[in-house]
C-alpha positions as CSV (number, residue, x, y, z in Angstrom):
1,X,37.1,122.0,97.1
2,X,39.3,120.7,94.6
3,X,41.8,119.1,97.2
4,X,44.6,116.9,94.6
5,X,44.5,120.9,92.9
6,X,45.5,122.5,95.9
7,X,48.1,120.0,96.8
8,X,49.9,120.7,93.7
9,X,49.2,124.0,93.9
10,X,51.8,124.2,96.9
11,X,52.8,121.4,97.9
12,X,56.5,120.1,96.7
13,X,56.3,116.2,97.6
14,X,59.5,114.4,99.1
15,X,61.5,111.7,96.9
16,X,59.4,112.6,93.8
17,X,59.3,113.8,90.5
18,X,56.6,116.2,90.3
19,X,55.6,115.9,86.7
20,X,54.8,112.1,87.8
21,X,51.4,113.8,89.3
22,X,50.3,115.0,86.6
23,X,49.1,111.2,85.6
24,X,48.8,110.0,89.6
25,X,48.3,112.7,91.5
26,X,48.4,113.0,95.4
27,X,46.0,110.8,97.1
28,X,44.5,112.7,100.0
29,X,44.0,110.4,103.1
30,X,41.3,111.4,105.7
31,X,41.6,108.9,108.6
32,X,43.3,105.8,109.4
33,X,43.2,102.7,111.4
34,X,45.7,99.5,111.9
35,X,46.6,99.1,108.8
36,X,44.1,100.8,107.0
37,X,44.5,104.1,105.0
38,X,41.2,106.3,103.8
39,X,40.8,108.7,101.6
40,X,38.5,111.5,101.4
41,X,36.5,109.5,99.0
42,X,36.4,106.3,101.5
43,X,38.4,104.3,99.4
44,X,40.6,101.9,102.0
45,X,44.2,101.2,101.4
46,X,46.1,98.9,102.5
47,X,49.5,100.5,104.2
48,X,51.7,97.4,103.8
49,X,54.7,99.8,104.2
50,X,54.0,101.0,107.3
51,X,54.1,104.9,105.8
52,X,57.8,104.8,105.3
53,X,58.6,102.2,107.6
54,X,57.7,104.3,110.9
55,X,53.9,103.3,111.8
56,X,54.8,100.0,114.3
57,X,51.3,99.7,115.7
58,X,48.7,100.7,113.1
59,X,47.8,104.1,112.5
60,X,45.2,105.9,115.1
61,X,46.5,103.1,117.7
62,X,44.1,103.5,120.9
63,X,46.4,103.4,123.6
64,X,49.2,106.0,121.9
65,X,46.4,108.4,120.6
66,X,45.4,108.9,124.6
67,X,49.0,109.3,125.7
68,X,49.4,112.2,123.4
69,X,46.3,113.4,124.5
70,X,46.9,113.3,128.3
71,X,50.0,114.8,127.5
72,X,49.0,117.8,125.5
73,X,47.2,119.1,128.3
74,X,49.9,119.3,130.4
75,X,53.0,120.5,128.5
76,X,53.6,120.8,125.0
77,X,57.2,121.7,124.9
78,X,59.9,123.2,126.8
79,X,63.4,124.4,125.9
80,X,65.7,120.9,126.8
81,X,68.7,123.0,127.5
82,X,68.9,123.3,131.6
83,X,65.3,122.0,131.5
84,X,63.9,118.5,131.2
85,X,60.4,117.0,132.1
86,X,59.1,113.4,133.6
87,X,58.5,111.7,130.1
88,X,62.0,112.4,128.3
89,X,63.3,110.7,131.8
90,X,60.7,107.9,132.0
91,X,61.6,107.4,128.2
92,X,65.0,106.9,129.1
93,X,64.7,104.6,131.8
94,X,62.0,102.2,129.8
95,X,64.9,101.8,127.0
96,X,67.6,101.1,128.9
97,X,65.8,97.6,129.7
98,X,65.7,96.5,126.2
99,X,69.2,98.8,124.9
100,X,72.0,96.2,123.9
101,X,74.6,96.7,126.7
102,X,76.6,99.6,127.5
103,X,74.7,102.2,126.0
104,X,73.6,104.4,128.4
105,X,73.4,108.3,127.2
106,X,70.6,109.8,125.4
107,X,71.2,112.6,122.9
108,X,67.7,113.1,121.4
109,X,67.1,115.1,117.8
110,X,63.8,115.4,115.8
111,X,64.6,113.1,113.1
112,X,66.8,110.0,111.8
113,X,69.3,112.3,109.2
114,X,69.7,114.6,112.4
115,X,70.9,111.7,115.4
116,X,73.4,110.3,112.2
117,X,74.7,113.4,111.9
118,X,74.9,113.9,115.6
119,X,76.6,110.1,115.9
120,X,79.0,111.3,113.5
121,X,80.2,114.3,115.0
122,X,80.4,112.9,118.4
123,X,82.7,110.0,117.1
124,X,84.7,112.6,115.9
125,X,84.8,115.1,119.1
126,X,85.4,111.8,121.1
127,X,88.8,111.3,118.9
128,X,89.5,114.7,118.6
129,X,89.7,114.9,122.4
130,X,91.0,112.4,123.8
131,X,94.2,112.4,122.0
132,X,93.6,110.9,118.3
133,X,93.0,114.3,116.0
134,X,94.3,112.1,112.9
135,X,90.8,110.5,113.3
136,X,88.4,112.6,111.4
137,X,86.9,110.2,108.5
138,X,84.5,107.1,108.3
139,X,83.8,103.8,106.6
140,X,80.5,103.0,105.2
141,X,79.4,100.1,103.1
142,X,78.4,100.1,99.7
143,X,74.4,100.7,99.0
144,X,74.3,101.8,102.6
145,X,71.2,104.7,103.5
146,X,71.6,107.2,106.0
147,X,69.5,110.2,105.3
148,X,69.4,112.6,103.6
149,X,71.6,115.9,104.9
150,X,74.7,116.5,103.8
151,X,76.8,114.1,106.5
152,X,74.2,111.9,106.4
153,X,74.5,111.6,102.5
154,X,77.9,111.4,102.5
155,X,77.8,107.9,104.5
156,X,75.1,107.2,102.4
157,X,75.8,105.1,99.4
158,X,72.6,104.6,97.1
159,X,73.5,107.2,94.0
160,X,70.2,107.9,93.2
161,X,70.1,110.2,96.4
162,X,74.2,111.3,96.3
163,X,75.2,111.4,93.1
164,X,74.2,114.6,92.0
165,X,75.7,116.1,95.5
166,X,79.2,114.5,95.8
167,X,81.3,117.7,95.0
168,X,79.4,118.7,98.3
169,X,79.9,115.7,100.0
170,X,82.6,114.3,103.0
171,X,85.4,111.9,101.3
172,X,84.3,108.4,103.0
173,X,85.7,105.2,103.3
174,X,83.9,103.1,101.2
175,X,83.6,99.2,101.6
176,X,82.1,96.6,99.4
177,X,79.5,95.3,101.6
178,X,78.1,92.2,101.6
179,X,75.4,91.2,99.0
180,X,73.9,87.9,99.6
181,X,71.8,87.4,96.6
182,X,75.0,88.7,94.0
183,X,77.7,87.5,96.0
184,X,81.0,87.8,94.1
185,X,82.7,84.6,96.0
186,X,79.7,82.2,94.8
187,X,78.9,81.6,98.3
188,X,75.2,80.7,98.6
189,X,73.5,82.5,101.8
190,X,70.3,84.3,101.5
191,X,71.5,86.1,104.4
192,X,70.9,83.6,107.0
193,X,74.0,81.3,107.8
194,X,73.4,78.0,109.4
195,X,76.7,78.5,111.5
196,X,75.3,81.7,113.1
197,X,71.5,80.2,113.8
198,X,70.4,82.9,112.0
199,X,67.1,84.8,113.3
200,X,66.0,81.8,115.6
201,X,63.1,83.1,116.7
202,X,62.3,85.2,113.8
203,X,61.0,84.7,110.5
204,X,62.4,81.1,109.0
205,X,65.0,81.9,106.4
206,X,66.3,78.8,103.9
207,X,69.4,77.5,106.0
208,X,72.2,77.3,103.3
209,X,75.3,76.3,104.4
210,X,78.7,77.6,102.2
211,X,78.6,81.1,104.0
212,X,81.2,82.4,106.5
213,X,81.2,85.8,105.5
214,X,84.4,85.6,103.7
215,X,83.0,88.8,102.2
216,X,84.2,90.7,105.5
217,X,87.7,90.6,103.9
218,X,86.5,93.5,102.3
219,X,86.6,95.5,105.8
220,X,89.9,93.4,107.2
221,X,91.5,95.5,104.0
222,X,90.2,98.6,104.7
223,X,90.7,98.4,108.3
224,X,94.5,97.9,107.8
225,X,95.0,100.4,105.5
226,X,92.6,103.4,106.7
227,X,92.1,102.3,110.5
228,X,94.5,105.1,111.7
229,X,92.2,108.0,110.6
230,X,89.0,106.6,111.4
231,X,86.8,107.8,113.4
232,X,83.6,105.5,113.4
233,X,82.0,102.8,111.0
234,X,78.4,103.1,110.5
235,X,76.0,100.2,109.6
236,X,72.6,99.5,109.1
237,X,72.5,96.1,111.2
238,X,71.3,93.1,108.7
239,X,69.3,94.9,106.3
240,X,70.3,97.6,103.9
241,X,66.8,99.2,103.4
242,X,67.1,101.3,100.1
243,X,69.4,99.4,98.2
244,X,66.4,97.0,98.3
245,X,66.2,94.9,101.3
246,X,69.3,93.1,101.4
247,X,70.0,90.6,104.3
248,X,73.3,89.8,105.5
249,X,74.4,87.4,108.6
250,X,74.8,88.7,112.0
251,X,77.9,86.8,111.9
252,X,79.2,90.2,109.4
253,X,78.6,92.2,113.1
254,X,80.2,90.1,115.3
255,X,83.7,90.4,112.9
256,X,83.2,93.8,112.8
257,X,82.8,94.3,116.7
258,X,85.9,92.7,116.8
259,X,87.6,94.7,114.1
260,X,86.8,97.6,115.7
261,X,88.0,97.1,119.3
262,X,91.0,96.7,117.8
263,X,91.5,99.4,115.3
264,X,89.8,102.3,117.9
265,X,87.6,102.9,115.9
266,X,83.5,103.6,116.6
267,X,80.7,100.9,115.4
268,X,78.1,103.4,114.8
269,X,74.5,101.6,114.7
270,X,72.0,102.9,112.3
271,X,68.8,101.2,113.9
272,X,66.4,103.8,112.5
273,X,64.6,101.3,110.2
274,X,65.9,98.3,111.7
275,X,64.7,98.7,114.9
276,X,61.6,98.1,117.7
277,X,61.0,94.4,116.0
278,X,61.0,94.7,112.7
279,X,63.7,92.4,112.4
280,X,62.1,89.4,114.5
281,X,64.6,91.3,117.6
282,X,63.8,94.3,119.3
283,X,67.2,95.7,117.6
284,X,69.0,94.0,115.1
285,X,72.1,93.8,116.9
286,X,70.5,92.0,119.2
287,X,70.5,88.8,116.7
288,X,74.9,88.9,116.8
289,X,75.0,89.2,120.6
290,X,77.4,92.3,120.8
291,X,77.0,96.2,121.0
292,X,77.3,99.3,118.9
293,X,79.4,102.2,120.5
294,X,76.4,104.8,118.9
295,X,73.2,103.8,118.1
296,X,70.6,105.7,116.7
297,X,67.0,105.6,116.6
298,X,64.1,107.0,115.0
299,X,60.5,106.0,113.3
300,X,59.4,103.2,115.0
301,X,60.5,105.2,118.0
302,X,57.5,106.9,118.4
303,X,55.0,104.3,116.2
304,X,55.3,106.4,113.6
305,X,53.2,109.4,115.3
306,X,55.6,112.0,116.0
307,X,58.9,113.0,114.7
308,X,61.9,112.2,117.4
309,X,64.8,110.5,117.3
310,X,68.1,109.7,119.6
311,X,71.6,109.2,119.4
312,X,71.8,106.6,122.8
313,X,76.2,106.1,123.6
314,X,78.1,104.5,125.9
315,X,79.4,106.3,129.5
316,X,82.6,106.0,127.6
317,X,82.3,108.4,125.0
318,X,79.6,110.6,127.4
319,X,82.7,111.1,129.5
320,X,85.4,112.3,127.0
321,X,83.0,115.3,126.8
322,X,82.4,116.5,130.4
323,X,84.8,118.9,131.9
324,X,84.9,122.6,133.0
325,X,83.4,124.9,130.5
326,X,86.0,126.9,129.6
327,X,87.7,123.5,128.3
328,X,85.4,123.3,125.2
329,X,84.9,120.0,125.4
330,X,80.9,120.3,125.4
331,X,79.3,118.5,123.0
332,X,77.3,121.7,121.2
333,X,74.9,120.3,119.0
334,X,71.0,121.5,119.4
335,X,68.1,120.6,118.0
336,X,64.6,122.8,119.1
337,X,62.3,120.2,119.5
338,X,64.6,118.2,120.9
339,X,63.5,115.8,123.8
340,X,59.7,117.1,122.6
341,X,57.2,116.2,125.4
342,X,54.6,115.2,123.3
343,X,56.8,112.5,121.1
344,X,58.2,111.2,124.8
345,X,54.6,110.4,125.6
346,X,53.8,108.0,122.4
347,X,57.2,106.9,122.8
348,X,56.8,105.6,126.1
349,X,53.3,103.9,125.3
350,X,55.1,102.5,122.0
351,X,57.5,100.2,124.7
352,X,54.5,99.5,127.0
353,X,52.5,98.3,124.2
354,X,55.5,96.0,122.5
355,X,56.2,94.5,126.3
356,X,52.1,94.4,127.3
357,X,50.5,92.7,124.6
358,X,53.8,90.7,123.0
359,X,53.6,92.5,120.1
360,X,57.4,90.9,118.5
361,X,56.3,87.6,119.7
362,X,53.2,87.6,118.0
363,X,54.5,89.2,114.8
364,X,57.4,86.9,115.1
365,X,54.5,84.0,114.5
366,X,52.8,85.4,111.7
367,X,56.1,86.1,109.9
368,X,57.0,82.5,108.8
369,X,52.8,82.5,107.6
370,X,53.9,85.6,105.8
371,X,57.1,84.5,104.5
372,X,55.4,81.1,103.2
373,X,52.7,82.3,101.4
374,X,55.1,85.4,99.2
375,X,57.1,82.7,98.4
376,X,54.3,80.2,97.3
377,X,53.1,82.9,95.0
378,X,56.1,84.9,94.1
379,X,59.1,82.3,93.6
380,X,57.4,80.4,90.4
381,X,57.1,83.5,88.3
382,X,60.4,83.5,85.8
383,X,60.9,86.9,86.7
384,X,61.2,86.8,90.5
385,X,64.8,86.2,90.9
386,X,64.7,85.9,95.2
387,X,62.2,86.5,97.9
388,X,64.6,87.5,101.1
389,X,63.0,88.2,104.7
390,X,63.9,88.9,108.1
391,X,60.9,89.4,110.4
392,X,57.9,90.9,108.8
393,X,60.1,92.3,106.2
394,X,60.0,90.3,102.5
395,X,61.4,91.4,99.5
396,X,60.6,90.2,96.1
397,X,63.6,90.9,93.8
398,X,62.1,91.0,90.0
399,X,64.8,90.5,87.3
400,X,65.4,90.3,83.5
401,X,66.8,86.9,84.1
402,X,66.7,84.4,86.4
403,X,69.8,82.5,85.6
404,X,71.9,85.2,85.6
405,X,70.3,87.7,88.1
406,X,70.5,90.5,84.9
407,X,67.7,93.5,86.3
408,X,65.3,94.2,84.2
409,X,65.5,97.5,82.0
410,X,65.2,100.1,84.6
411,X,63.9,103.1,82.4
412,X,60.7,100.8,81.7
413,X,59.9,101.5,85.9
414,X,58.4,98.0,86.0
415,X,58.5,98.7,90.1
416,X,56.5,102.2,89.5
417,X,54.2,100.2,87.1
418,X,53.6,97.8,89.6
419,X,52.5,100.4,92.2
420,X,50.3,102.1,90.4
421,X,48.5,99.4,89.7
422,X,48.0,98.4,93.7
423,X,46.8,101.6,94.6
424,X,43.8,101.4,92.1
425,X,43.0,97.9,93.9
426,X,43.8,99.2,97.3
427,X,47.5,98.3,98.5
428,X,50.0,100.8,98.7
429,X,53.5,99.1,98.0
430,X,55.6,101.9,96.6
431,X,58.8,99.7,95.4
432,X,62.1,100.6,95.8
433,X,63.2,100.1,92.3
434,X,61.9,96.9,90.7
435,X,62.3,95.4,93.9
436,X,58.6,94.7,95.9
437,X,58.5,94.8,99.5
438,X,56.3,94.0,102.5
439,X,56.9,96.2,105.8
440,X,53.8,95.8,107.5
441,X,53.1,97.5,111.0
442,X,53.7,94.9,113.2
443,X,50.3,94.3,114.1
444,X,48.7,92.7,110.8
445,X,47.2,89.7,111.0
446,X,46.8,87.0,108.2
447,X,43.8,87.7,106.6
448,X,45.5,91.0,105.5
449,X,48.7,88.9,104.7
450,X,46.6,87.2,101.9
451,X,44.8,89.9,100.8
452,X,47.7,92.2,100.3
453,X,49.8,89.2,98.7
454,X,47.4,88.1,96.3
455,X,46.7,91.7,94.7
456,X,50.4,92.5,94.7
457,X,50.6,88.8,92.6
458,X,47.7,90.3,90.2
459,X,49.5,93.5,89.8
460,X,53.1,91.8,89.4
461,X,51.9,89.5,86.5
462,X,49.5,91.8,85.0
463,X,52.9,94.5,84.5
464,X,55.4,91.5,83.9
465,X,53.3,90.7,80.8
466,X,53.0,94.1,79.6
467,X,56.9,95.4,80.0
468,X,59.7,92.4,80.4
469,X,60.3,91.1,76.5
């Protein structure tokens, strides 16, 4: 069987343009292991992106494939409304040892766009409720990703995914973030600040001094002028994802912390890409020492094998919603597959593995190799304009310019190019933009570092020659 011509027979692929398949089409994996991906031909490729950020542990990990299967043959499912089961509660109890403090209650969904959503409605039932109706908007930064439903969109702030929908859309708060590599104060911080003691433990990050994020002005002002009818802020901590791996300071969270205890006004934590370690922390708030009020989880969650997520709050806002029935102050909000037994399961194993075999510890090591050797290769090409990192996570940021930080010419798709190219040698990269990442599962090791470096080099200089004038 034909299998690519069945694919495109049916299948409509996410984030794509179709008629792009008519020149690559769909590759079809067969099996995979650590951080190996096979196809149906045996070709092996290299998942340096950890299949959209969610596989922590390597795909077809041991110890999580036999927890789903001892699972399975016990209970698949069960309605989570009046019912629960032993791994939703076990779950529970294994995160509230590594949860920044405070949060406590666990509203579980079946995916990342649904627990913002769900964070976002409860901020604004927890207003609504306990006196403060006025408070039914929120802040977002610039660049900011959130999912992809409509709320979700809305705090979103990449255009490529909202433009097209904004008639549709909620009418957010929208703050000039912080951009490290671009910064409009001529501050020099590649998002780690030598005040703050940025990522000790972590991946090394260049210590440039100049930085006190006097960018957070840009959140002071908004604060004081839209603080009254705010419901929540939401952030992803320390890396903006799809706006291209930007790093900022932790010292941006601590101010904002701050600004929020004193406004009333929700820090909503968007740690669906951010955390189980892939910042060099088992949650990137843990690197500014404070707590959101919401935080919500997803992909790495479960390692990547099953689709779950939570929105985890404090007793605080958990309590604004219990009375009587007949008050309506329930929180109604339902997802089927909420709380699914099976995703519990690898979820659980996903926490014993990271504690058992010091998983962040180890990867923690093997990020300053990683970090070295990108920037070894990368940084003397003229069209690599920054290599950023925090943990496993590097960026290579490829402009027109190197002076002047101009892009290059986006319609030539010199990212796409790039891409293409590493799949025919093995390494899937898929760039966001002209912007080349590594997000490995936490579990490679450096031979694979400098094999996947090395061809993504090959393939960078062999499309640089062919597209940038």
């Amino acid at each position: 069987m034909d299998w690519q011509k069945e694919d495109l027979k049916y299948i409509w692929h996410p984030c794509s343009q179709m008629k792009d398949y008519e020149t690559l089409p769909p590759i079809v994996i067969e099996r995979g292991e650590g951080i190996n991906l096979y196809d149906i031909n045996g070709k092996c490729y290299k998942d340096v992106i950890s299949s959209w950020w969610c596989n922590l542990l390597g795909h077809c990990n041991p110890r999580i494939n036999a927890a789903v299967k001892r699972q399975i043959d016990s209970l698949e499912h069960v309605i989570f409304a009046n019912f629960t089961h032993k791994p939703a509660i076990t779950l529970c109890q294994e995160l509230m040892k590594v949860l920044p403090e405070g949060l406590c209650k666990f509203n579980f969904a079946d995916n990342g766009s649904a627990a913002i959503e769900m964070s976002l409605k409860m901020s604004f039932q927890y207003h609504y409720q306990t006196g403060h109706p006025e408070k039914k908007r929120f802040m977002a930064l610039t660049d900011a990703y959130h999912g992809e439903t409509l709320g979700a969109l809305s705090v979103g702030g990449v255009d490529l995914y909202s433009e097209l929908y904004k008639p549709l859309l909620l009418d957010v708060i929208r703050i000039d973030g912080p951009d490290c590599y671009r910064c409009p104060l001529g501050k020099h911080c590649t998002g780690h600040c030598e005040s703050e003691n940025m990522f000790k433990g972590s991946s090394a990050l260049p210590k440039e001094a100049g930085c006190n994020c006097e960018c957070f002005k840009n959140a002071e002002e908004a604060f004081e002028k839209y603080a009254s009818e705010t419901a929540a802020i939401i952030v992803e901590p320390l890396l903006q994802g799809s706006a291209g791996m930007k790093v900022y300071p932790p010292l941006y969270l601590k101010k904002l912390r701050e600004l929020c205890n004193k406004y009333n006004v929700h820090l909503i934590a968007d740690e669906i890409a951010t955390g189980y370690g892939r910042t060099g922390k088992m949650f990137a708030f843990n690197h500014a020492e404070v707590s959101p009020d919401i935080m919500c989880l997803s992909k790495g969650l479960t390692g990547g094998y099953m689709p779950m997520a939570i929105a985890i709050t404090t007793q605080e806002i958990y309590d604004a919603f219990y009375d009587d029935y007949l008050k309506g102050k329930a929180f109604m909000h339902s997802h089927t597959y909420a709380g699914n037994p099976l995703a519990c399961s690898a979820a659980i194993e996903v926490l014993k593995i990271l504690r058992e075999e010091n998983i962040i510890e180890k990867a923690n090591k093997n990020a300053v190799y990683f970090n070295k050797i990108i920037k070894e290769k990368f940084l003397p090409l003229k069209n690599v304009g920054e290599v950023r990192s925090i943990g496993l996570i590097n960026a290579v940021e490829l402009v027109k310019n190197k002076e002047t930080k101009e892009p290059l010419d986006y319609t030539k798709r010199t990212g796409y190019q790039i891409y293409k190219k590493a799949l025919e040698k093995g390494v899937l990269l898929r760039p966001l933009g002209d912007v080349i990442y590594f997000n490995p599962p936490l579990i490679i090791e450096k031979d694979d570092m400098d094999l996947v470096t090395d061809i993504a080099l090959e393939c960078t200089r062999a499309i640089l020659r062919d597209t940038v004038v």
